[in-house]
C-alpha positions, 0 to 999 in steps of 0.5 A: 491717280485712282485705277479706272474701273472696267466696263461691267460687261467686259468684265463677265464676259457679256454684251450689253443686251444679255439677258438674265439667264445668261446673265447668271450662268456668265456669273457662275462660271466666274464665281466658280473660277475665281472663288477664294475657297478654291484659291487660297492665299492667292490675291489676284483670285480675290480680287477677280472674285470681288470685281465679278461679284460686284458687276453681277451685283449693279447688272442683276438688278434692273434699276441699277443696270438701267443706270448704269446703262446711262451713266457708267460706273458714275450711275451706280456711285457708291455700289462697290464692294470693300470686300466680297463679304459685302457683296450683296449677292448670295455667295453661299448660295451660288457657291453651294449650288457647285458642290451640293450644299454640304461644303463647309458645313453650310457654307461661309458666314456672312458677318461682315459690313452689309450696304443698306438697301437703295430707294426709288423716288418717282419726280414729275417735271415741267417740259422745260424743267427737263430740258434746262435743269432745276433745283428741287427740294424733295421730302422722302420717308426712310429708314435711318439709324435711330436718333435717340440709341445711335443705332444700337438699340438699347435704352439709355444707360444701357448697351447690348449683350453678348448672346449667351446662346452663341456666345456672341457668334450668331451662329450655332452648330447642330447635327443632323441625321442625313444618309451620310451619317451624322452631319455638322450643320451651322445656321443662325442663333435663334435666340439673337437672329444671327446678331451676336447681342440680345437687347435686354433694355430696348430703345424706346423710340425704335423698340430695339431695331436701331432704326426708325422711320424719318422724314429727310429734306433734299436739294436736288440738282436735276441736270438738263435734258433728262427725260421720262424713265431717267434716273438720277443716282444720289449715292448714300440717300438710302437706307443705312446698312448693316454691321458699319455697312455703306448706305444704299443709293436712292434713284430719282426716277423721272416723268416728263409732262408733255408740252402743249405745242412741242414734242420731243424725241429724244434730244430733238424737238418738233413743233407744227405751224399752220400758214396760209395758202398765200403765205405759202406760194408768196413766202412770209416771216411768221412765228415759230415757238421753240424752248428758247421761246418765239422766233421768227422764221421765213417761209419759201415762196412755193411752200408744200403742205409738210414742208419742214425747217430745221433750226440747228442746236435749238432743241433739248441740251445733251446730258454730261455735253456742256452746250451741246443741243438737238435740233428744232424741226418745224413742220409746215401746214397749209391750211386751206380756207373755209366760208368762202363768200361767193365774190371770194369763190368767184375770184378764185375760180378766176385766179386759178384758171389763170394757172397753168401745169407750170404752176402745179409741178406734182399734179403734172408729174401725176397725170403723166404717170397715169398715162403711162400706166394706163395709156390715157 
């Protein structure tokens, strides 16, 4: 059985709404503690180093800390590190800003396996797409490795070769004048860009980059009860990496259109529904409209303007909760009527000086406030 991963923030140290700065200062001090160059050979180091460089990784970025936040580690599927020369966080960077840049020579070199870069497609949605899930089918326009060189960028027949320059390293070592002394400085080949190979021969279709732009159908699963701002994680729907490195994620990032008669808050739902003023003092069935369509509900003899009704688990299913559901609120509007006739505005007058304070429990308790604040 695999070994569960810990919680992204517990291992730095953090609470869930830590903001960016203190977000990087945790992971300084964890990077500095656990870095290998200060423990060598030992293991555990290592691998406490790779687990707070790949928190801080999926953390520092907003759309995957974001689902992250929703998801767990399911949301950032597909974001771990094989080893801390993938990370994508700069290590020479960070590790140079302990010791002023010159440990090293420059730092360590990055040449391992590098995971391609993630993808953010914005999908619109139906109200009740949302609410019960769908099947669709998105085209999105990407970088892949390029279908005519297999990535390596040569034309056919060929095949890179080794950079005469750094005889395949991508890295050369130069001395420069400090006020030190004399000092080693590596940085990339600029004769091969840090790859190692020149490409004499390139590859019509990507001119030598061992990659193209295509266009690429996909069947998406959406999950009912997603709402506008979630985001759906599609591990290896990315762009692919580099050196052998894993492909990045792509997020679908959703938009829910409102619907003409309900609003939803988050897993509830809630809807508004006129009745009469004899419906309200007599009580009646009448029809409500929720997700699952009409339904009939009763309204209670001396209904109040505003006066609501819950139908339980007939509103937005859970995400990840199988037949869990909000509720439903109707809220109950008393419309009074307008372009009385003058037999209907006489017949009223007669009905309601047949009423008494009996019949009307808020004015009564009104007017007897008023007394007592004003001794009237």
């Amino acid at each position: 059985m695999a070994e569960q991963k810990r919680d992204y923030y517990e291992i730095l140290g953090v609470s869930k709404g830590v903001s960016d700065d203190e977000l990087k200062k945790a992971y300084r001090k964890m990077a500095k503690q656990y870095h290998p160059d200060l423990h060598p050979g030992d293991k555990e180091a290592e691998a406490k180093f790779k687990e707070c460089n790949e928190a801080y990784a999926v953390l520092s970025d907003a759309e995957k800390r974001r689902a992250y936040d929703q998801f767990g580690h399911a949301g950032v599927d597909g974001q771990g590190f094989s080893g801390f020369s993938g990370s994508a966080v700069d290590l020479g960077d960070i590790f140079g800003s302990f010791f002023g840049g010159a440990f090293g020579g420059g730092g360590r070199r990055n040449n391992g396996p590098v995971r391609g870069a993630d993808l953010k497609y914005n999908m619109s949605l139906d109200f009740m797409e949302a609410a019960f899930g769908v099947d669709k089918t998105i085209t999105i326009n990407k970088e892949d490795i390029c279908g005519v060189c297999k990535g390596s960028g040569a034309a056919a027949g060929s095949s890179p070769e080794t950079c005469p320059t750094c005889k395949g390293s991508g890295r050369i070592q130069q001395q420069t004048q400090t006020l030190f002394g004399m000092t080693m400085v590596t940085r990339d080949c600029p004769a091969c860009n840090g790859r190692g190979t020149v490409i004499k021969n390139p590859c019509p279709n990507c001119r030598g980059r061992g990659r193209a732009v295509v266009k690429k159908e996909l069947k998406v699963h959406i999950p009912a009860g997603v709402d506008t701002g979630d985001m759906l994680p599609i591990a290896g729907e990315g762009e692919p990496g580099l050196r052998g490195g894993p492909y990045g994620t792509l997020y679908i990032q959703f938009r829910v259109k409102p619907h003409p008669m309900i609003q939803r808050q988050g897993n509830n739902t809630y809807c508004e529904v006129p009745i009469t003023f004899s419906q309200a003092a007599l009580g009646a069935d009448v029809k409500v409209v929720t997700i699952d369509g009409e339904q009939v509900v009763h309204v209670k003899e001396g209904t109040q303007p505003g006066d609501t009704l819950t139908l339980r688990g007939k509103g937005i299913p859970y995400k990840n909760r199988a037949g869990v559901r909000g509720d439903h609120t109707v809220r109950f509007s008393v419309e009074v009527p307008t372009k009385l006739s003058e037999d209907q505005k006489a017949r009223l007058r007669n009905f309601d000086s047949s009423l008494t304070e009996k019949n009307y429990q808020k004015r009564g308790s009104f007017f007897e406030r008023m007394k007592n604040v004003f001794g009237i």
